[in-house]
N, C-alpha and C positions, 0 to 999 in steps of 0.2 A: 213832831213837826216834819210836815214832808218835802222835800228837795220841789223848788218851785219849775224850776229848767234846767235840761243837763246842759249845762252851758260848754262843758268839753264836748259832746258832741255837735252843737250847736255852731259851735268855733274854734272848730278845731287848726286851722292855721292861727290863733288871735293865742291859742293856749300853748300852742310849739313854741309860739314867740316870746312868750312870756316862759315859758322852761329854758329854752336857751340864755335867759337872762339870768334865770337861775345857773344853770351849769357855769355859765361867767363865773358869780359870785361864787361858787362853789370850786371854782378852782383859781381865784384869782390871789390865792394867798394866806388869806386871810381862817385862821382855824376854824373848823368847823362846829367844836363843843360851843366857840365862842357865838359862833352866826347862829348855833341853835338857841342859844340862849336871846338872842337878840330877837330873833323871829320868835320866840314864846314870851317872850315879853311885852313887844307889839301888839300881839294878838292877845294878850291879857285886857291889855290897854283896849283895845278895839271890841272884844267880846266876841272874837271869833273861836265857837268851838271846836269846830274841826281843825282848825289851825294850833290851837291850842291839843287837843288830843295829840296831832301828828306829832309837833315838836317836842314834846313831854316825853312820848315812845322813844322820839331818836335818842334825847338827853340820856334817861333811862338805860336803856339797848346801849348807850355807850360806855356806859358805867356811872353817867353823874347820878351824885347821891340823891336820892328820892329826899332829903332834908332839903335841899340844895332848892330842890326844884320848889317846895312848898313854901319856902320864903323867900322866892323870885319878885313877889309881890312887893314886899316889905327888904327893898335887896340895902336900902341905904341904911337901917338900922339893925339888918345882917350882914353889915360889912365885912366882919373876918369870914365868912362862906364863901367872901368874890374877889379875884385879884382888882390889884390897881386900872388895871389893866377892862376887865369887864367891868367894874366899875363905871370905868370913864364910857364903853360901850353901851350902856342900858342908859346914861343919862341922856349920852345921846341920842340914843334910841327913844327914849320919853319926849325927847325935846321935839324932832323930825317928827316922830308921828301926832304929835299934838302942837304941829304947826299955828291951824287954827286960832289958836290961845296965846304959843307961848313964841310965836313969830321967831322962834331960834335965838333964843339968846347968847349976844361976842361970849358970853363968859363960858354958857357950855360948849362954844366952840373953842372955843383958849385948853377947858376941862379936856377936852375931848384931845387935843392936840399934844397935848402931854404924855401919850398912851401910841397916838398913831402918826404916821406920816403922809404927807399927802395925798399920796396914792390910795394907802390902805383907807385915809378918811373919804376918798370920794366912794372907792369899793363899798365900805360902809354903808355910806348915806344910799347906795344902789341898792344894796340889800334890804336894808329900813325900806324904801321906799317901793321895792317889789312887793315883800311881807304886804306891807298895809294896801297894794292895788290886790296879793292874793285873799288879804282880809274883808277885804271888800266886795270884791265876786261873792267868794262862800256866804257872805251873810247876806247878801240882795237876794243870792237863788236859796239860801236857805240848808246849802249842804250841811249834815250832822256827819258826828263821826263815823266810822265803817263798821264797827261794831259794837251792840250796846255791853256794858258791865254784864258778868254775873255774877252770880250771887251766892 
């Protein structure tokens, strides 16, 4: 499949701005094993594959277990793989980006509250909600990953 529009070149002030939002989240505290998991789980959820590729490499590249990463899918009946802690992060993360459906439900914010504090939960819900506008882009223009497998 080939990339529909280079939409970084295209928008390139629209894509700074949405990096700086990243760099926010990426230094607002909050760990960043944890955010990568949060951002590949989103992008599970959404079906973006370059998004998916990327976050996988960083997890990866940082040492999470490649077991880890493959029952990211199925993370609630691989509980002992995920602290309390991501845990409460991915449900979150399920619940935000499937807004649509699941209108946020008080409980997984109760869940989710047990794990973070105010701060770290609005940072959160910044990061959930970047992830799915950068899941979004990629899969309108159609970006793949940067390089395919070999074999």
């Amino acid at each position: 499949m080939s990339q529909r529009l280079d939409y970084q070149s295209r928008s390139p002030a629209g894509m700074k701005a949405l990096g700086e939002v990243y760099a926010y989240v990426a230094g607002c505290g909050l760990e960043k094993p944890l955010m990568d998991l949060v951002y590949l789980r989103a992008s599970q959820i959404n079906g973006c594959t370059y998004c998916i590729d990327t976050h996988a490499k960083d997890l990866l590249g940082a040492g999470t277990p490649a077991r880890k990463l493959l029952l990211l899918s199925s993370w609630r009946e691989a509980s002992p793989w995920f602290t309390p802690r991501e845990q409460a992060a991915l449900s979150w993360t399920e619940a935000v980006t499937e807004v649509a459906t699941s209108h946020v439900p008080d409980a997984a914010f109760q869940a989710a509250r047990t794990q973070f504090d105010e701060k770290e939960m609005a940072d959160l819900t910044i990061g959930i909600g970047l992830i799915n506008t950068y899941n979004r882009i990629a899969i309108s223009f159609r970006r793949s990953p940067t390089a395919p497998l070999k074999a």
